[in-house]
ROKE-183138 format. One line per field, with one value per residue (C-alpha): residue number from 1; x, y, z. Coordinates in steps of 0.05 Angstrom, whole numbers. Layout:
BEGIN
num = (NUM	...)
u = (X	...)
v = (Y	...)
w = (Z	...)
// end
This chain:
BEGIN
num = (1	2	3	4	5	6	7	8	9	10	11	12	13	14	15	16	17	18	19	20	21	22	23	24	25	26	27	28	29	30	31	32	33	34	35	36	37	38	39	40	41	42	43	44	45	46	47	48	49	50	51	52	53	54	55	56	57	58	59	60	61	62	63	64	65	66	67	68	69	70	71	72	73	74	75	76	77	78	79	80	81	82	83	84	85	86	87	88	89	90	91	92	93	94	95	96	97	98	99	100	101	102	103	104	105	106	107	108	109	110	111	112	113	114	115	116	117	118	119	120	121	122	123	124	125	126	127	128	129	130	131	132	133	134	135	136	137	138	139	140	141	142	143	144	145	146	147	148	149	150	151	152	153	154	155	156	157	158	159	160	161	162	163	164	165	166	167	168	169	170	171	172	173	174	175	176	177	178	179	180	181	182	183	184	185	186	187	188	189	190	191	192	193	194	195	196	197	198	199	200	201	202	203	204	205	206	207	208	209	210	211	212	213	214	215	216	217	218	219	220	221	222	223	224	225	226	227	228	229	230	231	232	233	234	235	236	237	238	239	240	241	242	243	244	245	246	247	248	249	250	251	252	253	254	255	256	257	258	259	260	261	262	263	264	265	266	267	268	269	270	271	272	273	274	275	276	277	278	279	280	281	282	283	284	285	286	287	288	289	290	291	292	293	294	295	296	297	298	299	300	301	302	303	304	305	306	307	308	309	310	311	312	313	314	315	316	317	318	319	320	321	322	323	324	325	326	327	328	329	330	331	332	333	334	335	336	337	338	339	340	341	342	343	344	345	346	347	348	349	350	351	352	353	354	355	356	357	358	359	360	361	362	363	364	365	366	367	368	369	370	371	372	373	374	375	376	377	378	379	380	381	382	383	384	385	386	387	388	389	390	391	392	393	394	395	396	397	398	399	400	401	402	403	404	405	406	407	408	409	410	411	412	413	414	415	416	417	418	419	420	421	422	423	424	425	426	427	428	429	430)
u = (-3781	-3761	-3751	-3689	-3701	-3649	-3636	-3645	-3710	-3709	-3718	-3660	-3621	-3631	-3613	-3551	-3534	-3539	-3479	-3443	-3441	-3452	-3422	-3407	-3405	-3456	-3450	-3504	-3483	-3536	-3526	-3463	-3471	-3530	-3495	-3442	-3479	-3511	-3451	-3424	-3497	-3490	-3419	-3429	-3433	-3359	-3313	-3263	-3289	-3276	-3289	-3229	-3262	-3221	-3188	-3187	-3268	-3273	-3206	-3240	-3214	-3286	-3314	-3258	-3274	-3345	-3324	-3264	-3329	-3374	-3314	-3291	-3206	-3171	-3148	-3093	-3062	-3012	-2962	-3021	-3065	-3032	-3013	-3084	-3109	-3056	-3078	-3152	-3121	-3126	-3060	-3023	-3076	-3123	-3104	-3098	-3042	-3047	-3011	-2983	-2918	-2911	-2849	-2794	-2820	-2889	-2869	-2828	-2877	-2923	-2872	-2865	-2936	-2938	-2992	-3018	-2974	-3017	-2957	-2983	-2929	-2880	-2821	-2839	-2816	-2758	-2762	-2802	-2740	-2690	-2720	-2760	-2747	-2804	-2865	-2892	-2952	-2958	-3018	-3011	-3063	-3091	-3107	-3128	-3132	-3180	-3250	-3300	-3369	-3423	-3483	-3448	-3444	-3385	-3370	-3308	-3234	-3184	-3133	-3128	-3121	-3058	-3064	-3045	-3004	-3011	-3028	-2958	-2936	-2980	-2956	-2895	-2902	-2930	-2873	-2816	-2841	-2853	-2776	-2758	-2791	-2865	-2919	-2980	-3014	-3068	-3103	-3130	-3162	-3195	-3238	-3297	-3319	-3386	-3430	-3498	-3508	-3516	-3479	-3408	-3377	-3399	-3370	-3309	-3309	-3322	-3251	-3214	-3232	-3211	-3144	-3137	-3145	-3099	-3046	-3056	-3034	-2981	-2942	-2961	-2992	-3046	-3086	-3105	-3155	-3185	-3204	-3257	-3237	-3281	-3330	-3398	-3435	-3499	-3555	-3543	-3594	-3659	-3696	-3639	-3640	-3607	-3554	-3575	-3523	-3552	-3564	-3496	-3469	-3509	-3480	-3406	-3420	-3451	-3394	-3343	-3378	-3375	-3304	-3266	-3302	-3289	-3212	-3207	-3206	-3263	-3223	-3216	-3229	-3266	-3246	-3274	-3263	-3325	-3308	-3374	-3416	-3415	-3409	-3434	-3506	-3500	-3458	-3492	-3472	-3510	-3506	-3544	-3568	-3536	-3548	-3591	-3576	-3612	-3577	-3568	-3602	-3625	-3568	-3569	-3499	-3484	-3433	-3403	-3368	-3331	-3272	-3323	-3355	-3311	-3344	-3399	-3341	-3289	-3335	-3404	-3431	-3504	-3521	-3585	-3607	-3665	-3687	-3698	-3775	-3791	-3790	-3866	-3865	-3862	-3801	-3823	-3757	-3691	-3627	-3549	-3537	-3456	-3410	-3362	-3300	-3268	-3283	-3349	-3348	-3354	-3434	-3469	-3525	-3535	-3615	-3641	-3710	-3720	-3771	-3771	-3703	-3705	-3644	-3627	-3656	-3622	-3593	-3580	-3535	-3539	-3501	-3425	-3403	-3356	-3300	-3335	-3289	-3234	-3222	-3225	-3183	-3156	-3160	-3173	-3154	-3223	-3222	-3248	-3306	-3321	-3346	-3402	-3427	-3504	-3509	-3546	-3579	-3596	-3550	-3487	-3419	-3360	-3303	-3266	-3270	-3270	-3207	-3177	-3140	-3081	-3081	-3083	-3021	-2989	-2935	-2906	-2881	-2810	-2803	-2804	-2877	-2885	-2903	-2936	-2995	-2998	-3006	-3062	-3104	-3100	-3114	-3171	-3203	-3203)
v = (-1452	-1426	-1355	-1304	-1252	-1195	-1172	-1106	-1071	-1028	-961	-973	-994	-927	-892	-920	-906	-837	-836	-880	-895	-961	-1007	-1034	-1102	-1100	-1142	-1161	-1158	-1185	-1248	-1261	-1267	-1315	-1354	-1350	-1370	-1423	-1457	-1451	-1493	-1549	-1569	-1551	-1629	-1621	-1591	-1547	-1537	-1479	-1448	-1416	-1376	-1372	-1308	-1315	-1308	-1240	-1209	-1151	-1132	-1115	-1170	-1212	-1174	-1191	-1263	-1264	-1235	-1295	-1337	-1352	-1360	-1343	-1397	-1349	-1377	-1323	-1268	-1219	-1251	-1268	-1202	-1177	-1220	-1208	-1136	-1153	-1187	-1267	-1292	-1363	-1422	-1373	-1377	-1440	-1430	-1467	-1455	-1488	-1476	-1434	-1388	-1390	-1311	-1339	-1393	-1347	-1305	-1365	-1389	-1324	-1307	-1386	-1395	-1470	-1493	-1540	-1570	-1582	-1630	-1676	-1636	-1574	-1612	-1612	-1537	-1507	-1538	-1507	-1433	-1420	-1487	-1543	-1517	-1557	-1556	-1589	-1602	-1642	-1639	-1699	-1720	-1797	-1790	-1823	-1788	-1766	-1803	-1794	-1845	-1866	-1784	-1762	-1694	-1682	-1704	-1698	-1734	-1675	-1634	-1607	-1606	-1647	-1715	-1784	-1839	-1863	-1798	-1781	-1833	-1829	-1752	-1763	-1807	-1765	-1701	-1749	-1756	-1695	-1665	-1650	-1653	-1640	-1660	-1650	-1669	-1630	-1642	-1609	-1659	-1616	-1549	-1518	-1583	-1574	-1643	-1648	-1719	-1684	-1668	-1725	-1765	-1733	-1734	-1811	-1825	-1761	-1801	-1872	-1852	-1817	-1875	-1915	-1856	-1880	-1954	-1945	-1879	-1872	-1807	-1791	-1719	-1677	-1639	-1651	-1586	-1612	-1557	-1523	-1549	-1540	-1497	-1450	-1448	-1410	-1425	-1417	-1481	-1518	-1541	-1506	-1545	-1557	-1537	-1569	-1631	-1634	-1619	-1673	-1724	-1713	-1729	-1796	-1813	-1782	-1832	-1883	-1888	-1844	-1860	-1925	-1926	-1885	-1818	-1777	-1723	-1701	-1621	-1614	-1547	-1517	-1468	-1449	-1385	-1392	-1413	-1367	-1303	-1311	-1307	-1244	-1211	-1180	-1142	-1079	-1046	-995	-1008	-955	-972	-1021	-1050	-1083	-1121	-1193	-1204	-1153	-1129	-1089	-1050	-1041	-999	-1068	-1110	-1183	-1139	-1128	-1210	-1257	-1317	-1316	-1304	-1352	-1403	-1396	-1394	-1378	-1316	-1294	-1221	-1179	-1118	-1068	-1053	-1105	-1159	-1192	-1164	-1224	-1236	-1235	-1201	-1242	-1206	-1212	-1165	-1142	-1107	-1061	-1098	-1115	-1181	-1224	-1265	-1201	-1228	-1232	-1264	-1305	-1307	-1286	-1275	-1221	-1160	-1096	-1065	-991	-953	-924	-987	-1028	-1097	-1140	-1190	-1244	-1291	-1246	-1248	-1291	-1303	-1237	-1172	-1213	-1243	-1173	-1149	-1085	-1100	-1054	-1005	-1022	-1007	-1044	-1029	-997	-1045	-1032	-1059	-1059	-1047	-1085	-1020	-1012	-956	-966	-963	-958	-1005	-1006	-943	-952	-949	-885	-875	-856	-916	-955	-917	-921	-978	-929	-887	-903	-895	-838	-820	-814	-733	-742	-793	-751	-690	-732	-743	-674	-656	-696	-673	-602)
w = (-1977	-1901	-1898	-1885	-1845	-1846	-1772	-1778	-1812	-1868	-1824	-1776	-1833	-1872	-1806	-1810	-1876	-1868	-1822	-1857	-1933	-1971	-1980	-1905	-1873	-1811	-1752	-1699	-1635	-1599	-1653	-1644	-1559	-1573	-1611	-1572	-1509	-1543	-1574	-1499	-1474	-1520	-1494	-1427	-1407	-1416	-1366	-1403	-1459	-1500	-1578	-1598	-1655	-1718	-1728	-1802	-1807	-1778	-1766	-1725	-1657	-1636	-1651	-1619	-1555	-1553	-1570	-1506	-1464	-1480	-1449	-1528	-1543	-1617	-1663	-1695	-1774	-1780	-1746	-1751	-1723	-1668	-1656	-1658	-1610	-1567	-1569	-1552	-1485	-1508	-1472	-1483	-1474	-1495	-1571	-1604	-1672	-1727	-1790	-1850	-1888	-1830	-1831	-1772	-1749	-1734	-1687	-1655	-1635	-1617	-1571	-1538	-1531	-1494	-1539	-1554	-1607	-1671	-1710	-1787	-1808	-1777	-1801	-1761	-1696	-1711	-1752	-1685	-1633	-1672	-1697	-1619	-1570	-1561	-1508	-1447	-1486	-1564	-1603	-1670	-1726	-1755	-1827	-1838	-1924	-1962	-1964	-1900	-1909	-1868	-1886	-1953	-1977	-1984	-1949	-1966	-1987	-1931	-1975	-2029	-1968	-1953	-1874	-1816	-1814	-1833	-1784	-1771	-1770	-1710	-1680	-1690	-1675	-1597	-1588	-1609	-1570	-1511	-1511	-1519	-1458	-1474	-1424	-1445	-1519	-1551	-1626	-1675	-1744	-1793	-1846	-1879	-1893	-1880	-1863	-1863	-1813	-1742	-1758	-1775	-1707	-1675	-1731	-1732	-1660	-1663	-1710	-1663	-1602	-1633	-1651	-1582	-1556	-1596	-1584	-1512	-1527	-1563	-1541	-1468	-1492	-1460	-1489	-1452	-1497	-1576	-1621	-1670	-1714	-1751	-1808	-1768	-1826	-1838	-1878	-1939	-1977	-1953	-1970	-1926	-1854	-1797	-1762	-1687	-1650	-1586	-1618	-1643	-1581	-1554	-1601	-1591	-1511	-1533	-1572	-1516	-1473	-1513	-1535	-1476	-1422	-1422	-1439	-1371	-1418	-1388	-1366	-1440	-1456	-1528	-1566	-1623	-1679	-1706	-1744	-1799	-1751	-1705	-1751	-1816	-1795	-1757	-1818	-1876	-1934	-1942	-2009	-2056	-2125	-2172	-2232	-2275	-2341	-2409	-2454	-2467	-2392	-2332	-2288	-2228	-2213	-2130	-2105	-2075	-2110	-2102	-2070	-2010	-2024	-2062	-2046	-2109	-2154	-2135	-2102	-2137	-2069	-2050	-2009	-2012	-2025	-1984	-2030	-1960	-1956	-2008	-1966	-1973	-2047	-2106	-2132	-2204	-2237	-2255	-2255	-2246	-2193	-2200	-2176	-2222	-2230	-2296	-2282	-2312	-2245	-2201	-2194	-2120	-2160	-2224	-2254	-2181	-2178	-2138	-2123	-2175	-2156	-2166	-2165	-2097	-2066	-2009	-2022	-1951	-1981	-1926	-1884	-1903	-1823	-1843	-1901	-1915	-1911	-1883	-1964	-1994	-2041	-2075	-2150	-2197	-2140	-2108	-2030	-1974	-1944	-1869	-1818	-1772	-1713	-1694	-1614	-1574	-1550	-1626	-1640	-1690	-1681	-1737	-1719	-1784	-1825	-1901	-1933	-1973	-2037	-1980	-1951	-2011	-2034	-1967	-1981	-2038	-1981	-1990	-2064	-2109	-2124	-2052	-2062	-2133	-2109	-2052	-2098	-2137	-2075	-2060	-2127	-2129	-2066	-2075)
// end
């Protein structure tokens, strides 16, 4: 079994916490621009290429500035989002938006902004033309049904999913905008989540390009650029394999030349939205043990809970745990490590064999870059975390503070216990 490392060692860790309290989601700056960089190497046999990194994964201004530094764009989902990279100085082909069931207010806004338009379905044509006007500049998403395969394994179902538009309906789709005055097109699709395979983008890339080219025949459409989406994964677990970014890279030019090339479509730009990639290695959770329990099994009790991590409750997902210090000790304990919510699935960990956890003890709950804060919640009144960014110059810097009772009550502003939950926090606090 390979090994996770945390990026950060137990004494610089503890330094940090003394500024600022657990639970926080920490972010490695020096990561995320070596990724970054890297990501940028393995396509850099093609000219225009660009990762538009997904908003949704890290909604952090911060971040997104180290990301627009390292030459990255936004792929923006909502309003919001849209409106915070805007803020963080991405401007029109800069951010790639792509929604679904998307209301007239968001287009709006996309229009305005002159950011690259992805329409979902073929009925937003005609919804975008009449709620903002039709852009130079259209991109439709893809969705050919049926299962994605790769060597006879299935890695997903892209007919259960509710994105993109049929065959025919791309078609059909080019052909219409065509008419109506667009000039410039491009593709997008979105097939599987969080492959562990350097064989998925190049397979997707090899069905993208296909249909590119068959968009070519029959429309007169010629694209102008292909996002590959996201679905490039990470290593969870450690006994898995890292994907090889390089030699992914690698394979989507051999396809490229292989089916573009040829039909006179070498001039293609190849996007990306690698939102996981990119971030959830250089994200971890960092919690304290507070309390331990012995009943039925052995629990450990962190100040975190699935409000700060949802993805071991909803998903059942893997991320593994670092007890701080204990790093080369055996893991010869098996607990449930939870959080406090009034929920049984509130668990980071099911039967984890870990080191002797002691109360007080830090837990580095790994790999939480991404879908990590930014799918927090506020049940049972729980409140999201602060998030903290390690410097490359080693020091830390807080750039989102932790929330507070006021904030949580802030929407009651307007209504008449305005003064009394005001009153209460006061109360409280004195």
């Amino acid at each position: 079994m390979a090994k996770k490392v945390p990026f950060i060692n137990k004494e610089a860790l503890e330094n940090i916490v003394e500024q600022f309290p657990t639970p926080f989601h920490l972010y490695d700056e020096a990561g995320i621009r070596r990724t970054a960089r890297l990501l940028n190497q393995a396509f850099a046999w093609n000219e225009g290429f660009k990762e538009y990194f997904a908003v949704k994964a890290t909604p952090n201004p911060y971040i997104l500035q180290i990301l627009r530094e390292e030459g990255c764009g936004a792929d923006c989902s909502s309003y919001t989002e849209l409106l915070m990279s805007d803020a963080v100085g991405f401007k029109e082909h800069e951010v790639m938006f792509s929604s679904n069931a998307t209301p007239a207010e968001d287009f709006v806004l996309a229009k305005k902004q002159g950011v690259i338009i992805n329409l979902d379905d073929f009925t937003h044509i005609d919804f975008l033309e009449k709620v903002a006007g039709l852009p130079e500049t259209i991109c439709c998403r893809y969705n050919p049904g049926g299962h994605f395969t790769i060597e006879n394994n299935i890695m997903d179902n892209p007919g259960e999913a509710k994105y993109g538009m049929t065959h025919e309906q791309i078609l059909e789709a080019y052909s219409i905008l065509k008419a109506k005055g667009v000039k410039h097109f491009g593709m997008h699709a979105f097939l599987a989540s969080n492959t562990v395979t350097n064989e998925y983008y190049p397979e997707l890339a090899r069905i993208l390009f296909n249909v590119a080219v068959e968009i070519k025949e029959k429309t007169g459409v010629e694209l102008e650029f292909i996002n590959l989406s996201g679905g490039v994964g990470i290593a969870y677990k450690p006994e898995q394999q890292e994907n090889d970014i390089l030699a992914i890279g690698g394979g989507v030019r051999k396809v490229y030349e292989e089916v573009l090339v040829p039909a006179g479509m070498g001039k293609v730009k190849i996007f990306s939205e690698l939102g996981r990639f990119m971030l959830a290695p250089n994200g971890a959770l960092v919690t304290k043990a507070i309390h331990q329990k012995h009943t039925h099994k052995e629990y450990i009790g962190c100040d975190a809970c699935a409000a700060n991590l949802m993805r071991p409750a909803i998903y059942g997902s893997y991320h593994h745990i670092t007890v701080m210090g204990k790093e080369n000790a055996p893991c010869d304990h098996k607990y449930d490590v939870t959080g406090g919510l009034c929920e049984n699935s509130d668990k980071f960990a099911i039967d984890r064999m870990l080191p002797e956890v002691e109360i007080g003890d830090l837990l580095y709950i790994h790999d939480t870059g991404a879908h990590g804060f930014a799918m927090g919640y506020n049940y049972n009144g729980k409140l999201r975390s602060a998030e903290i960014l390690l410097q490359e110059d080693g020091s830390a810097k807080m750039i989102r503070r932790a929330e507070t009772p006021k904030d949580y009550f802030a929407t009651f502003d307007n209504g008449d216990f305005a003064v009394a939950l005001d009153k209460a926090i006061a109360d409280a606090e004195a």
